[in-house]
N, C-alpha and C positions, 0 to 999 in steps of 0.2 A: 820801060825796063822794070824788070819786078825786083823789088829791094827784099834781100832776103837775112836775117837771122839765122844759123842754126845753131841751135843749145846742145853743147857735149859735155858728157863727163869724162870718158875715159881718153883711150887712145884717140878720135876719128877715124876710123875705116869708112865709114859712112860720109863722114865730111869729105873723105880723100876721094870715093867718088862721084859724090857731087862737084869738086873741084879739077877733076881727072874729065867729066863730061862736058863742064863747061867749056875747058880749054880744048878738049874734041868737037865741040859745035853740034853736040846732040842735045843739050840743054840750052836754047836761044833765049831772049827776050829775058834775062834774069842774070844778075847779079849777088854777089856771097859779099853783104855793107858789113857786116859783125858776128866773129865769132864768142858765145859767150857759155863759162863754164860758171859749176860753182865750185872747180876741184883747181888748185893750184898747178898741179901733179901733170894735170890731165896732159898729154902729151898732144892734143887735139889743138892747145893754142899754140905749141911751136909749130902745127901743120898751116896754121892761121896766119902765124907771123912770115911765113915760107913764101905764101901764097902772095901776101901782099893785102890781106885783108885785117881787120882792129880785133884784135883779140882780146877780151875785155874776162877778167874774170869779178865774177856774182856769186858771192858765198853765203849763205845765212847763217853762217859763222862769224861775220862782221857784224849783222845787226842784231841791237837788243833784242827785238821782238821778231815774231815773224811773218808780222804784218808790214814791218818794216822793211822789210826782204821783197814781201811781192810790190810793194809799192816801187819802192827801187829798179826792180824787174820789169814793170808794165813801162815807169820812167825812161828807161832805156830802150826801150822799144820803141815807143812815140816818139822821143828827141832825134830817132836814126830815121825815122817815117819807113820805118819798115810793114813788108805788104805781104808778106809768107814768112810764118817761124815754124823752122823746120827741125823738130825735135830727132836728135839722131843717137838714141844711147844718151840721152837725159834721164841722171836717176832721182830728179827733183821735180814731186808733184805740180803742176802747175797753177798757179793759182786760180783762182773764180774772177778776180777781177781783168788776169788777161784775157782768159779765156770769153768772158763778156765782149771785153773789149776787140777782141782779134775771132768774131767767132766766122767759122769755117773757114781760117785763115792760118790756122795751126794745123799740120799735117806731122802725124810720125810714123815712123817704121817699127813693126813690131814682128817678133821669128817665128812665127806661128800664122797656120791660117785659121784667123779669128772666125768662128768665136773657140775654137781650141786653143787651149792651152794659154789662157790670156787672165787678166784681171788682173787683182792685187797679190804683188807676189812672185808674180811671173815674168821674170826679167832676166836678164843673161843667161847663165848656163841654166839654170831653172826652169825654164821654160824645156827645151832640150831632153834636161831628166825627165823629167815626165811625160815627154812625147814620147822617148825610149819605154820607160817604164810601163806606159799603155800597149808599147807594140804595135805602134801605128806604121803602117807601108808608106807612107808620105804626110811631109809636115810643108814647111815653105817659108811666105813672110806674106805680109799685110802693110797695105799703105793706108791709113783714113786720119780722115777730119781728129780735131781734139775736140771732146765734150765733157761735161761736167765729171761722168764716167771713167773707169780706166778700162782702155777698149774698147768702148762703147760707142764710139764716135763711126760716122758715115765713112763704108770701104770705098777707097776709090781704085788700089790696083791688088793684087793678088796675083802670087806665083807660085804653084808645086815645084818640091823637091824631093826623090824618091830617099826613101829611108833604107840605109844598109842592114844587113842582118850583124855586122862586125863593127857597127858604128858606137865610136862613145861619144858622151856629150860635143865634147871638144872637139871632134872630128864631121860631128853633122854639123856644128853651129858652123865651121868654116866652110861648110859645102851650101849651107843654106847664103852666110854671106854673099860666095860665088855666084852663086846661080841664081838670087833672088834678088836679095835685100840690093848687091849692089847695084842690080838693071834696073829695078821696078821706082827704085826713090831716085833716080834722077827723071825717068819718066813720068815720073807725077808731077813734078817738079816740072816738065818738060811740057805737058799739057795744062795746068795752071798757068803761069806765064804766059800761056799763046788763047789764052780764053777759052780753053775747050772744056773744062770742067765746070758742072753746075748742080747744084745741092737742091734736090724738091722733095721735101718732106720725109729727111734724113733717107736719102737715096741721092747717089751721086747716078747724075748723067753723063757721060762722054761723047761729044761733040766730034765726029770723026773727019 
């Protein structure tokens, strides 16, 4: 059973369904051990506490330094023996020594199909604008690995989503949600846990 982590900041839509598949029995072999934010606010851990799962919030507002913070961070990861962290709308860089620690073991969802519209910078509705702003006919979402990078990590799924001529930020990001982000990350999700994914020289294989 894969012990899983996902880090939120905001709401969870992501986490709800990852949490909406599990209890559908399209996400097998996997388990949701801790949800962990670094927002108080984030309404992601009342989706946590709902669920039945530890809602843990991680602020680097509590620690002096912010080496202190990831140390803390990687700590609660190892203590949970968590085996997939699933970053879902995490807007807190990860550090280097999880990422050492958990490598191709960290998977996030990003609203764009990488390498468009991605890197530093490009995060929620931002990413969106500029996909408009370019006039692009289709944008989507991205699932990969986490690396030292932002974005830059090994794809493992991708989904198009057609771009409207009347579309504003706000209104493609919730059709990308729909139709992308929320199929694509429980199925990576879905295929991890069941061994089918495999990383050979920053290319993801899938095992059919």
């Amino acid at each position: 059973m894969l012990r899983l982590a996902v880090l939120v900041s905001g709401g969870g839509t992501n986490l709800q369904a990852i949490m909406d598949a599990i209890d559908a029995g399209k996400i097998t072999n996997a388990q949701i051990v801790s949800v962990i934010s670094n927002n108080k606010g984030a309404y992601a851990l009342e989706r946590a506490r709902k669920y039945g799962a530890e809602a843990l919030l991680l602020s680097p507002k509590d620690y002096e330094t912010r080496e202190a913070f990831h140390e803390a961070l990687l700590q609660a990861l190892l203590e949970r023996d968590i085996d997939l962290v699933v970053l879902a709308g995490y807007l807190v860089v990860v550090p280097p020594n999880v990422i050492a620690s958990f490598e191709n073991r960290i998977i996030n969802i990003h609203p764009s199909l990488i390498p468009s519209f991605c890197g530093t910078g490009c995060y929620g509705l931002h990413v969106h604008e500029k996909a408009l702003e370019k006039g692009v006919k289709v944008s989507g979402a991205t699932v990969h690995f986490v690396d030292e990078g932002t974005d830059t990590g090994p794809i493992i799924l991708q989904k198009a989503v057609e771009v409207l001529q009347d579309d504003t930020p706000e209104v493609l990001q919730r059709r990308i949600m729909e139709q992308a982000e929320w199929i694509i990350l429980p199925k990576a999700i879905d295929l991890i846990a069941n061994g089918k994914v495999r990383v050979d020289k920053k290319k993801v294989w899938i095992d059919q």
